[in-house]
N, C-alpha and C positions, 0 to 999 in steps of 0.2 A: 504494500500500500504506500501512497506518499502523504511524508508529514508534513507541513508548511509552515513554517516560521518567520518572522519580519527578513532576516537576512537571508537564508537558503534557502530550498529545496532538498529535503534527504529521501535516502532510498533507505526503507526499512523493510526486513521482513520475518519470518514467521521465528527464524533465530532470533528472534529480539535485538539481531544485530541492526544499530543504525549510521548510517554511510552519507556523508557527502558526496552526491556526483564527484566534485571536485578530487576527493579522495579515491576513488573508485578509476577517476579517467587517469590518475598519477600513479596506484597500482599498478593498472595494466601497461600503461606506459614503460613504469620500469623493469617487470617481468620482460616486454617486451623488447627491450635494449639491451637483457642481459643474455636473455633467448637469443638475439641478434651475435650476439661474441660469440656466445658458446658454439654456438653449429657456424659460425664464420670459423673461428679455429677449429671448429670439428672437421669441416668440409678441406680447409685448405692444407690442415694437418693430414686428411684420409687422402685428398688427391695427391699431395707430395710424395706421400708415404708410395702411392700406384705408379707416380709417373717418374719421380727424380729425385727420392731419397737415396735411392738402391746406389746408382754412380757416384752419387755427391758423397754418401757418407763410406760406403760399403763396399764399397768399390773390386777390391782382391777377393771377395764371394763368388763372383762369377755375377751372370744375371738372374738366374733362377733366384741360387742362394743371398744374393743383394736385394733381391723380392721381398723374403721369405723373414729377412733379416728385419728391412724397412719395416713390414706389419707385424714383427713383433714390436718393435720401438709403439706402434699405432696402440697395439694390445698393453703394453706396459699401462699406459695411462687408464685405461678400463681399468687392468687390474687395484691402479691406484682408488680408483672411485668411489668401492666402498669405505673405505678408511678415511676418505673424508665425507662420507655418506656420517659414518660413526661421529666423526670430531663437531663435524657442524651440527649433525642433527641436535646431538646433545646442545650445543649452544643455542639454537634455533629455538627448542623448547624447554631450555632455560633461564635464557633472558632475553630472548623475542628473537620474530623475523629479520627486523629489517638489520639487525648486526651481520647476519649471517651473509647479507645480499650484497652487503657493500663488501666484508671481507671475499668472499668467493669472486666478484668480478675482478676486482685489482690483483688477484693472485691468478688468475686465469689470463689475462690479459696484458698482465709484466711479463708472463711467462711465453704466452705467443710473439711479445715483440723481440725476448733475447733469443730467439729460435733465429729470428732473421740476422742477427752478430755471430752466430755461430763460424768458424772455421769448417770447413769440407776434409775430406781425406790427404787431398791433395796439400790442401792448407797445413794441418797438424796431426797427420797421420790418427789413430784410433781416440784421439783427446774430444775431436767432435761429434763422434759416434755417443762418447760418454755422456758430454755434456747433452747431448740430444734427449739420453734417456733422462737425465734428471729433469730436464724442463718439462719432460712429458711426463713426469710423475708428480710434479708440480702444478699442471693443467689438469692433472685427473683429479688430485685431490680438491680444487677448487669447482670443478666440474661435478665434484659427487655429491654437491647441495645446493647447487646453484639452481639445477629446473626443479627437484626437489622444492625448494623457496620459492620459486617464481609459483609453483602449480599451488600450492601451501598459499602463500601470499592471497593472491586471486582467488581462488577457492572459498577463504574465512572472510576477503569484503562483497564476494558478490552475491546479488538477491537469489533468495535459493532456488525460485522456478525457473531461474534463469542462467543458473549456475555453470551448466555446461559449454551456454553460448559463452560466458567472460570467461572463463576456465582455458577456452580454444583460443581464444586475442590474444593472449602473450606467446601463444605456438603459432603464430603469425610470424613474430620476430624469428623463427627458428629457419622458417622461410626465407625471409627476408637474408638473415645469415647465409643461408644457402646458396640465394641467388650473388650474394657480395663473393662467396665464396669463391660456387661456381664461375663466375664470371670474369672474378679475374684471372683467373688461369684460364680461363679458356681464350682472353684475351692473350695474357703472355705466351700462350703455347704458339700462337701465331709468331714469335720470334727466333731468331736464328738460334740452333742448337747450344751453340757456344754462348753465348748471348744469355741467354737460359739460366744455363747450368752456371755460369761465373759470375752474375751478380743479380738478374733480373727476379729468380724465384724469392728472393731476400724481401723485396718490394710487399705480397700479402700478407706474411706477418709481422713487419715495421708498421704496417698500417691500421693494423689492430689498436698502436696504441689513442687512434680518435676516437674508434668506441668504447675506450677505457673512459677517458675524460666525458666523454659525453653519457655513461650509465653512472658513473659516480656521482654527476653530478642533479640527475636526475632523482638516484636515488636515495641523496642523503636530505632530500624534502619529506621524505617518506613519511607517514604515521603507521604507526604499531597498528598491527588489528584488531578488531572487537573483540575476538575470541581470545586471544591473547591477555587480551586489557581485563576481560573476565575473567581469566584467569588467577590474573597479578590480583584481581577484588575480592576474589573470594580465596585467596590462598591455597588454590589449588594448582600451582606450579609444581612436578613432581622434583627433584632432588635426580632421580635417577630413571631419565627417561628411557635410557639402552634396558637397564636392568628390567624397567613395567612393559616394555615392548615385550622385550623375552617371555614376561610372563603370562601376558595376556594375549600376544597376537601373533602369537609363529604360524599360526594358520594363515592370515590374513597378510603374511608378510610371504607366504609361498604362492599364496592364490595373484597376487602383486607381480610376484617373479617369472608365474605360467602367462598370465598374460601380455607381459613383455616382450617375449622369448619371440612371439612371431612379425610384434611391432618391432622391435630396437632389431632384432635378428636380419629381419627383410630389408630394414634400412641400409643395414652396412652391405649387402650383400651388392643391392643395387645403386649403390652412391660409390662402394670402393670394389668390392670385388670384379663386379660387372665392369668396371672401367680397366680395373688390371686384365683380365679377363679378353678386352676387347683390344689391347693394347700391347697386349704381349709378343714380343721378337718372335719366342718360336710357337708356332700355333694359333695365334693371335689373328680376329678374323681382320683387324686392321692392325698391323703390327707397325709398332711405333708411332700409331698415330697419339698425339696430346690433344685431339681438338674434339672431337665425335663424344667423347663421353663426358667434359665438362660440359657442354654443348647442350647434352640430351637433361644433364642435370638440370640446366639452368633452366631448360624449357619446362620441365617437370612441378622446379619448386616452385613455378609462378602459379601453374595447377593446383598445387599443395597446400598455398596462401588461402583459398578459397575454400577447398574442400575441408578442409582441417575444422574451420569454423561452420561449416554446412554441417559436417559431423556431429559435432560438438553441442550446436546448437538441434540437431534433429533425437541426439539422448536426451533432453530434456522432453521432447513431445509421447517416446515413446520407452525411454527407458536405457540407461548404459548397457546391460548387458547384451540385452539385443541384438543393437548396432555393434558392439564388439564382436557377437558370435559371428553374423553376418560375414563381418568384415573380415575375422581370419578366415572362414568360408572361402572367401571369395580370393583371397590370397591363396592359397592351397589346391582352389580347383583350377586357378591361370599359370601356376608355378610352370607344369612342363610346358605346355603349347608356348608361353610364353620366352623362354629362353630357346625353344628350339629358332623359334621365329630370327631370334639373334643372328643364330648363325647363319644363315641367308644371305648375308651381307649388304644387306636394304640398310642404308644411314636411316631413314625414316622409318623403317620398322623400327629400330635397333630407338630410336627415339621415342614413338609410340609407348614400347615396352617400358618405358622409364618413364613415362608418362603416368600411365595406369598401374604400374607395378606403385611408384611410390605415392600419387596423387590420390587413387581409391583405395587401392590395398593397402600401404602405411596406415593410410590419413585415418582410413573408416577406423582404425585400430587406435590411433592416437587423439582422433577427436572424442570420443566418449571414456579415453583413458584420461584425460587432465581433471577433469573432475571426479571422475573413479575413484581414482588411489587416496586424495585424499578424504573423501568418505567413507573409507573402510576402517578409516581409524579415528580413535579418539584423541579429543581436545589435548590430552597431556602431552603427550608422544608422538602427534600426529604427523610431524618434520621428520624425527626420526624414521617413524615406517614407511612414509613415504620414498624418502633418502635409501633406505637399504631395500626396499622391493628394486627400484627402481635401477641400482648400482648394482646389486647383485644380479640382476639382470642382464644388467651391460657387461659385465665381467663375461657373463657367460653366454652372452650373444653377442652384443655387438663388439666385444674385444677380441673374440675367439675365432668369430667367423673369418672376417679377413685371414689370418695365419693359416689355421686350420684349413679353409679353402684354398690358401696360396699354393700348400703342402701338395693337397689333392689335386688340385690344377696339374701340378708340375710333375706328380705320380700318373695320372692319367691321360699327358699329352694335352692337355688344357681341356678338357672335356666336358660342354654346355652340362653333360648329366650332373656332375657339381654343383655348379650353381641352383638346376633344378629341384635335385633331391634333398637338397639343403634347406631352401625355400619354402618345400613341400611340408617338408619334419617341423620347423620353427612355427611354421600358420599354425598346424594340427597340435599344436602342444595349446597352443590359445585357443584353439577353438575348444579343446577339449577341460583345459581349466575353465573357462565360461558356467561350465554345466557347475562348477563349485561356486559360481559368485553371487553373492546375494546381491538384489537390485537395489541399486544406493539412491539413486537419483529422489532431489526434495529433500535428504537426511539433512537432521541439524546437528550442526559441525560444533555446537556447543556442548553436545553430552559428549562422557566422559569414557561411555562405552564404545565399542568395536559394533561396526553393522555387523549383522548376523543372518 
């Protein structure tokens, strides 16, 4: 309903939470911008990692093993994720969101710009191999509460019949990353090889440091949430939100993880594997090309912008789990046909496919997942479960896949079945956790319980 008072207009609802627009349009804003970095360094980090990590850093591997090498550096930083899923949740719901939002950007986004100062093989022989992994373990730990808070954040100011459509606005920005991502490498890949490789790939992650300045700034306007603030009034801040998670919600923090597995899983598969994939010297249906799969990215995430929030906002009319089952469905039943189409060597199939693959199939998964995850848990610990479904997920999907597939790629002559079979397994784990979700949609985020 709306309240009306001489100076505003608020947005109230059945949570008893009450929201200044104002407030409301500065949340999703800064969800929005931090969403924006994160999958900017996600994308430009995954495409590095497919197209000119291998040479630059890794050089006396061979190409295969310079691959193999590169997406494990990619995987390090997943694996770092949870660990700062664990570090920030607990701060997150112990002394509010918005600490957590500002610390997790500036450490995500120092850490993409000393990526671009790094030394090459050639430079310092194995020093900047080294240095590579700790910055990526430095990205991941800031990355493992970052959407964690953005989704948490958004979630406890938005009106709750409405909750899925504000929930998908800040995975706007993830898009939006994408396409900065995508775009500029697909711009720089248009440059002489040399050119390239000696100073030019440097350029997207020094550039990261404008969307540092401009989310910080953003969001140290921020206000704490209602939820939060009720907390802090009624003294019911837990002390030890890892330890009440543990105790109350290991169900609800697996059922978080199955449904991930075919969302974050399909992501990496078709943002980085499929470009490795398409790209590869030996086998590769375009080999050495850098242009076709940033290319098909960027086309994609402009789809993704749209659909994400179509999603998001259509679990609200009819319900999250629904549209989740749906959606890993519908990933699972285009998985073969749609990689075989790949290998055809149609540029516009191969586009198409990255279309649909990440725009319907992702999106349907992660449009009624932003408000999902944080309704499965309670007010106390709600940052925490979020944070660790979410991360441990990524560990074990979107960290894993790229390696794991590189492996299998190079074991089976680069072989579309790969990517398919892989694709196939990741939807069917989500579609089949579904049947475990209780339908959250409309919960108030101020009880203290777990949906059930």
């Amino acid at each position: 309903m709306l309240v009306t008072t001489r100076t505003k207009t608020k947005l109230a609802d059945a949570d008893g939470a009450v929201v200044a627009p104002d407030q409301l349009r500065k949340a999703t804003l800064a969800s929005s911008v931090g969403s924006a970095l994160e999958y900017y360094d996600f994308y430009i980090y995954g495409l590095a990692s497919a197209l000119i990590f291998g040479p630059l850093f890794f050089k006396p591997l061979g190409d295969s093993g310079a691959l193999i090498a590169s997406f494990a550096t990619y995987g390090v930083g997943f694996a770092a994720r949870p660990f700062g899923g664990i570090v920030f949740g607990y701060i997150g719901d112990r002394y509010g969101r918005k600490m957590v939002l500002l610390l997790t950007i500036g450490m995500m986004g120092l850490a993409s710009f000393a990526i671009g100062l790094l030394p090459t093989f050639e430079q310092a022989g194995m020093l900047g191999a080294v240095l590579l992994v700790i910055l990526r373990i430095v990205q991941g730990l800031g990355a493992g509460a970052e959407q964690a808070g953005a989704t948490t954040l958004i979630s406890e100011v938005a009106p709750r019949r409405r909750r899925g459509f504000f929930a998908s606005l800040p995975f706007v920005g993830i898009q939006l990353g994408t396409l900065l991502g995508a775009g500029t490498f697909a711009l720089i890949a248009l440059a002489n090889k040399d050119v390239l490789e000696g100073w030019l790939w440097r350029v997207p992650f020094l550039a990261s440091f404008i969307l540092i300045i401009v989310a910080v700034f953003i969001r140290l306007k921020l206000k704490e949430t209602p939820v939060f603030q009720e907390l802090e009034k009624h003294k019911n801040v837990v002390k030890n939100p890892v330890g009440e998670l543990w105790k109350h919600s290991k169900k609800n923090v697996l059922i978080g993880i199955g449904l991930r597995m075919g969302e974050n899983g399909n992501s990496s598969i078709y943002s980085a594997l499929l470009i490795a994939f398409l790209a590869a010297k030996d086998g590769g249906i375009f080999p050495g090309d850098k242009f076709i799969g940033p290319v098909g990215l960027l086309i994609a995430a402009g789809f993704a912008a749209i659909m994400v929030i179509t999603f998001g906002a259509l679990s609200d009319r009819i319900g999250r789990v629904r549209v989740y089952r749906y959606g890993a469905l519908f990933q699972a039943v285009i998985a073969l046909p749609a990689f075989y189409l790949v290998t055809l060597g149609n540029v516009t199939l191969v586009w198409v496919v990255m279309v649909v693959g990440i725009a319907l199939g992702v999106q349907s998964m992660l449009g009624p997942q932003c408000p999902l995850l944080p309704e499965l848990f309670g007010s106390q610990y709600r940052f925490t479960g979020v944070a660790l479904s979410r991360e441990l997920s990524a560990v074990l999907a979107g960290g894993l896949v790229p390696v794991v597939g590189a492996v299998l790629l190079g074991a089976t002559g680069n072989s579309w079945m790969v990517l398919a079979i892989y694709s196939l397994v990741l939807a069917l784990i989500s579609f089949v956790t579904t049947f475990f979700t209780p339908e959250t949609a409309g919960r108030d985020l101020l009880l203290i319980e777990d949906a059930k």
